[in-house]
N, C-alpha and C positions, 0 to 999 in steps of 0.2 A: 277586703276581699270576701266575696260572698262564697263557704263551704257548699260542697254537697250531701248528699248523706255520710253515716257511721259505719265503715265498714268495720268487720272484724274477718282476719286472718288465720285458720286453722292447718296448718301446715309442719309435717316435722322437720321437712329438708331444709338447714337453715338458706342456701343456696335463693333457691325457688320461692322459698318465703321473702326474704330479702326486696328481690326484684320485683314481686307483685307488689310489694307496700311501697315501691319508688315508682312506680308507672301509677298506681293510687293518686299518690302525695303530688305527683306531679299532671295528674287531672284533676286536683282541688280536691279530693276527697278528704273527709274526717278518716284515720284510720288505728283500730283500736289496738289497744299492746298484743300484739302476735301470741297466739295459743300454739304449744308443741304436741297437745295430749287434749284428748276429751274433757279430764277433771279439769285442766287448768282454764279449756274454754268457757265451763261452767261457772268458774266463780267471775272472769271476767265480761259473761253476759250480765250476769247478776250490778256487777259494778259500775259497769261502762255503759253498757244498753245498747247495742248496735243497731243498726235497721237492716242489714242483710250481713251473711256469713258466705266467704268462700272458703268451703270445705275441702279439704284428700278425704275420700275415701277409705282409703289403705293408713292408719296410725299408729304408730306403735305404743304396744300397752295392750289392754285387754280388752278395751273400747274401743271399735273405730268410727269413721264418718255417720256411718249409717244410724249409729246409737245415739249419736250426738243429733242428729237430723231429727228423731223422734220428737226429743227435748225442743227442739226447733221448731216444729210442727202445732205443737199444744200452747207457745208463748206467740206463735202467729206472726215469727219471724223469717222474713226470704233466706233462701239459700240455694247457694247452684256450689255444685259437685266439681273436685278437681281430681282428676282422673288422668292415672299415668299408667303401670303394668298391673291393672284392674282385670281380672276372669271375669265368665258371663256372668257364673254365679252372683259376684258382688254386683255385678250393674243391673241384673235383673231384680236382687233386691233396693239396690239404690230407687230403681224408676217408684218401687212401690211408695216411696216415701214421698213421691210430687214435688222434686224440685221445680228451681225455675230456669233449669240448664245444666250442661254438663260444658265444663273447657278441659279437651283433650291437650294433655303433653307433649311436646314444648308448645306453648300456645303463647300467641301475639298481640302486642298490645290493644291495637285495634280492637279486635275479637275481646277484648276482656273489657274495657269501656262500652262497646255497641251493647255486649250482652248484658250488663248491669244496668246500663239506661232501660233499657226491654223489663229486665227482671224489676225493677224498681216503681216500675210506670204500672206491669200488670200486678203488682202486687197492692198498689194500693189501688189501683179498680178494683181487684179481690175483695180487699176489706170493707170499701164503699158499699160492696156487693150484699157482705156477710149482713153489713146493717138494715140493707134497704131488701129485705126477702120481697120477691114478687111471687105471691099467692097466685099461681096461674090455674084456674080451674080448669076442667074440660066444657061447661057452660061458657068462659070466657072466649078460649081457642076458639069454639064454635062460632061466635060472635066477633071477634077479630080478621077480616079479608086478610091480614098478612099470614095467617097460619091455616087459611084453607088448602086443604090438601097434605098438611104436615099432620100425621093422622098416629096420635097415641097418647097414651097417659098413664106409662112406666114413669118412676123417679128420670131415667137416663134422660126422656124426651123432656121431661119438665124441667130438669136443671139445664138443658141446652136452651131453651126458650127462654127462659129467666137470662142467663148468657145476650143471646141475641136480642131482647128487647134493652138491655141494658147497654149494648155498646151499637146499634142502630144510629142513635141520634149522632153521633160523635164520628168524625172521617177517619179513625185511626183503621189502620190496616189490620185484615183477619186473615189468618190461612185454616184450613179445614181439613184437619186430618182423619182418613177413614178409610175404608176398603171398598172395592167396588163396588156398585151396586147402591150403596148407604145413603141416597140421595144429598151428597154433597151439591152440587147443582142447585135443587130444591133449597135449602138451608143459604144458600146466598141470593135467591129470589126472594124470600124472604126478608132475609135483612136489608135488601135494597128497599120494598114495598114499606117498612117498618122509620125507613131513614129520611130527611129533608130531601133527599134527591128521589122522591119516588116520582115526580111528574117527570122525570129526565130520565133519556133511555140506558136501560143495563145492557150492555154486551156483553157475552158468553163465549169464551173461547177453548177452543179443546188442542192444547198447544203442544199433544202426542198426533193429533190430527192434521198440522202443519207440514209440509215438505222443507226440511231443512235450509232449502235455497230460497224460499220462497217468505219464512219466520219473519225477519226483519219488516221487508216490504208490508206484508200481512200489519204487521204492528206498527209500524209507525208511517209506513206509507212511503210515496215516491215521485218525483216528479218527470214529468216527459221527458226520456233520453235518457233518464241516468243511469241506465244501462241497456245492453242487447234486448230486444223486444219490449220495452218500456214504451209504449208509443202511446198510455195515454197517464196522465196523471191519477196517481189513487191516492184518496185519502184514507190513513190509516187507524187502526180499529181504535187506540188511545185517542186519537181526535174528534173520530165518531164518537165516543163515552164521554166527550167533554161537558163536565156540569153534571154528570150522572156517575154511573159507576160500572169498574170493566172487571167481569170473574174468569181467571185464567186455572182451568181444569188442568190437573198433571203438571204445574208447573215446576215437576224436578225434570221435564222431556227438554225445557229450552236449553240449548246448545250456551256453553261458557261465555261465548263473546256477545253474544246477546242479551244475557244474563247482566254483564257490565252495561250495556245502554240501559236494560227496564232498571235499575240498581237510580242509573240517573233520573229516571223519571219519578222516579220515591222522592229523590234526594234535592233534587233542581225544580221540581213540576215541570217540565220542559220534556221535548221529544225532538228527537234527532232526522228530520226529514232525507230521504235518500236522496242527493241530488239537491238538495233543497236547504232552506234556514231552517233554525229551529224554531221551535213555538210551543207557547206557554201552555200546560192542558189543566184544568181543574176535576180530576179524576179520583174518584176512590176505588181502592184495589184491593179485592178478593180474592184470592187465592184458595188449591186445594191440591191435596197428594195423597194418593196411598203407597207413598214409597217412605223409608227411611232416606231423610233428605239428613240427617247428622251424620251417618254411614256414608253417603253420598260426599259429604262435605271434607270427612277424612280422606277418601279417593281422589277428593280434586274433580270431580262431577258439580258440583254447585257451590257456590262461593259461599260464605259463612257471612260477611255483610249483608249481601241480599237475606238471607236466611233470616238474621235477626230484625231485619228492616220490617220486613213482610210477616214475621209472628211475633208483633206486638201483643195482640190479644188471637190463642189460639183456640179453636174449637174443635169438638170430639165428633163424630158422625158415629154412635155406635152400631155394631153390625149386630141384624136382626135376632144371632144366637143369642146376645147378652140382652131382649125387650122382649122377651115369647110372651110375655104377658098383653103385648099389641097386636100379638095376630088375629086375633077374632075381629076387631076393630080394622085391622087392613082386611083384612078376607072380605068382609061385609062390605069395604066401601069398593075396594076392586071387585065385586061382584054386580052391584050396582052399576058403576061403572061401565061396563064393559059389556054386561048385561042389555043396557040404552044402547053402545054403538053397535052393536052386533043383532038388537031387536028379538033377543031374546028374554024370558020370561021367571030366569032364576031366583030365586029368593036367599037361596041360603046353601049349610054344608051339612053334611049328616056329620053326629056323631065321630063315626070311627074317620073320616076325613078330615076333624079336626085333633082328634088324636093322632094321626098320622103327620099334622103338619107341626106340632108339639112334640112330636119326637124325631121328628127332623134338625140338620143344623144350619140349612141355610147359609153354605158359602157361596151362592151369589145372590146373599142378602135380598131387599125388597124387590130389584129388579128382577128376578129367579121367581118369587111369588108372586107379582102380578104377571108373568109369562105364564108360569103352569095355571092360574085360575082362567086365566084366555082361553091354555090351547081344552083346559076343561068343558070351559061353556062352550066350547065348539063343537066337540066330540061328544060333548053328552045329551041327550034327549027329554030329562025327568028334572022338575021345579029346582031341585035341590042337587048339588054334586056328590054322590054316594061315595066315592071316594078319589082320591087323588093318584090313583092305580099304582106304581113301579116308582118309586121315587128315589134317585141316585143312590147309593150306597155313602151316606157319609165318609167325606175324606177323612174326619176327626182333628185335619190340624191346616189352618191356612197356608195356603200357598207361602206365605213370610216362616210359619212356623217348620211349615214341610223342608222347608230349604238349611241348609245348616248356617247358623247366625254366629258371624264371628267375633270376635273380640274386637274393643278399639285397639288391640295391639297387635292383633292378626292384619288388621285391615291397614293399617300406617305401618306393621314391615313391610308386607305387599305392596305398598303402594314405595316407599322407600327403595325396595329392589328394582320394581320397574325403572322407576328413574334411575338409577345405578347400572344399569344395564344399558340404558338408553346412551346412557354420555360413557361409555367403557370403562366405566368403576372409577370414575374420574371427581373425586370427592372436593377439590376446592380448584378456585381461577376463575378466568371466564368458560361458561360452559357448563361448567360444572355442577355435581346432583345439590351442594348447598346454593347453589345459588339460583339454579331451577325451583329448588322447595322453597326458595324464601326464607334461609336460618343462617344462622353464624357457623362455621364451621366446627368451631368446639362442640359448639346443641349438637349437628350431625354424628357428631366421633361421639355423642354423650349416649343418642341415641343408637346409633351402631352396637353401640357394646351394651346397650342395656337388654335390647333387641335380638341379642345374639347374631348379628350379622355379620361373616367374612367373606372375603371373595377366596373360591379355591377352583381348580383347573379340573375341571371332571373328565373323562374318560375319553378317548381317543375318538370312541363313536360321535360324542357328544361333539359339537361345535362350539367354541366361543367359552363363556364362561357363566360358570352360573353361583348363585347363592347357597352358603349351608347355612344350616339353625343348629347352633350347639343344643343337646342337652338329650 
């Protein structure tokens, strides 16, 4: 019998511990003697050598996860985080440590094999990575067709290029995470241009831009009749990308059940024609979001398969506030730019217009700065832009940060209640909220009380019933 890799186990609950090292053992995995405490993990890195760690968070002792993640960090060992009644606090310091994932409580077999494949796969791309540094200069960029138009030369932009010419050649699937504006689009034009299927066409799809009834068809197409107004046959946008490669923008907007077909297109190479057979496509998929699709996954909005199917190898878009060292270098080239289509005569920016775009923060990123250098050359008359007159009042915190970010245990009681409410507090049978979420009825009652959830009869006004939260 041929093993997989060495896990090791970080866990107090012996319960919980238990069970992962039997869904392990019984995916062939090596799995190391169970750690209850941070020292004990330490000596048994030392002895055992694992190739990835599934961590708690929360340990008891005076060490937790996160401490133990550092030590993890410097031996250049994977790790993805086990997360049950975790505060922001811990998971915003947890992200800073780079795992290679989080598995939310109670979490499923499935979900814990897909994620370790992922994790294990881009871990040692990392490493190949660490070896093989691609010295990319701004002479080079220059020189290179695939990065015309990808315009800067911060660390942020050079480590995403080094990124992208590295996993180019290779069909494994990327998703692109970043906020509007951040030219995610550009960054998969890109790596299509950089890859074996550059002579074969990329499709671009913006799958917020879809009408919901329309999603399917759109993607994989439809044959005469096979439904009301179908009167001619279309082929669809995965079979147009055949031999090339399809980039689906927003793809946390695809509706659930759709989400299951593209899932088989990863999985089968195949596409499910409306009305029609299937057929085989040889497609590479790029993806991008600026939403929290793990948020998303807790709600029951996007499956957690697809998730990890599609960020095999993920990439950062960062937003223009954390690269102000690129602005002069955009300013200059959208000046140029814009300058020829508009047959105007600009050269450059004064001074205080470049101080003015330096202490700006740019929440909507590049596309926001080559809009206001437009509506400048338009409006202005003299070689150089004097200044960028009234410029928004910084919001000082993005739309994600503006918003209040809840906990994964705010977000899995809420979504817990709903369904609860949904089937009339109706906890096990058919029908029932365990068997809508997919769990054993004990995990439910495990999670009910961990969660503080009861049902109690609220006030006469009130209708119906609703949830209280002890405490």
């Amino acid at each position: 019998m041929k093993y997989k890799a060495k896990i090791l186990i970080v866990e107090d609950q012996y319960m919980e511990a238990n069970n992962l090292e039997v869904m392990l053992r019984r995916a062939d995995y090596r799995v190391c003697t169970v750690a209850r405490s941070v020292s004990a993990a330490v000596k048994i890195i030392e002895q055992e050598g694992p190739d990835l760690v599934l961590l708690d968070i929360q340990l008891k002792g005076r060490l937790n996860g996160i401490d133990l993640a550092k030590l993890l960090s410097r031996k250049n060992i994977a790790f993805i985080y086990l997360s049950g009644n975790s505060k922001q606090q811990f998971l915003d310091a947890a992200k800073i440590t780079r795992p290679y994932g989080f598995l939310a409580k109670p979490y499923r077999e499935k979900d814990i094999l897909i994620m370790l494949e992922v994790a294990l796969y881009a871990h040692q791309e990392n490493l190949s990575l660490a070896k093989q540094r691609l010295d990319i200069t701004a002479d080079r960029n220059m020189g290179n067709p695939a990065f015309a138009g990808m315009i800067g030369q911060s660390d942020q932009i050079r480590a995403l290029q080094q990124h992208m010419l590295r996993i180019a050649s290779s069909d494994v699937s990327v998703m692109i995470f970043g906020e509007s504006g951040t030219g995610k689009e550009l960054i998969a034009r890109h790596i299509h241009l950089l890859s074996t299927r550059a002579r074969q066409l990329l499709i671009c799809i913006n799958c917020a831009a879809l009408p919901p009834s329309l999603i399917e068809s759109e993607l994989f197409g439809h044959e005469k009749g096979a439904f009301t107004n179908a009167l001619d046959k279309r082929i669809g946008r995965f079979e147009q990308a055949d031999g090339g490669t399809i980039f689906l923008d927003e793809i946390g907007e695809l509706p659930v059940d759709v989400q299951a077909k593209f899932l088989r297109v990863l999985q089968e190479k195949e596409i499910e024609v409306i009305g029609g057979k299937t057929k085989k496509v040889n497609v590479r998929v790029i993806a991008a979001t600026n939403r929290n699709l793990q948020e998303d996954i807790i709600a029951g909005r996007f499956r957690a398969d697809l998730y990890y199917r599609l960020n095999v190898f993920p990439l950062v878009s960062p937003p223009l506030r954390e690269r102000k060292e690129d602005l002069p270098l955009l300013i200059d080239h959208f000046i140029a730019k814009i300058s020829k289509v508009e047959g105007r005569s600009v050269t450059g920016i004064s001074d205080v217009a470049m101080q003015e775009a330096m202490n700006y923060d740019w929440p909507g990123n590049i596309r926001e700065l080559e809009n206001l250098v437009h509506r400048s050359i338009l409006l202005g008359t003299a070689s150089i832009i004097p200044t960028f007159g009234h410029l928004p009042e910084p919001a000082g915190k993005t739309a994600i940060e503006k918003s209040h970010l809840r906990t994964i245990e705010e977000v899995e009681r809420d979504h817990i209640i709903a369904v609860l409410e949904k089937c009339n507090w109706k906890v096990y049978g058919p029908g029932g909220a365990a068997e809508i979420l997919g769990v054993k009825v004990p995990t439910l009652n495990s999670r009910l009380k961990k969660l503080n959830i009861e049902k109690v009869r609220v006030k006469s006004s009130d209708k119906g019933l609703r949830s209280h939260h002890k405490g």
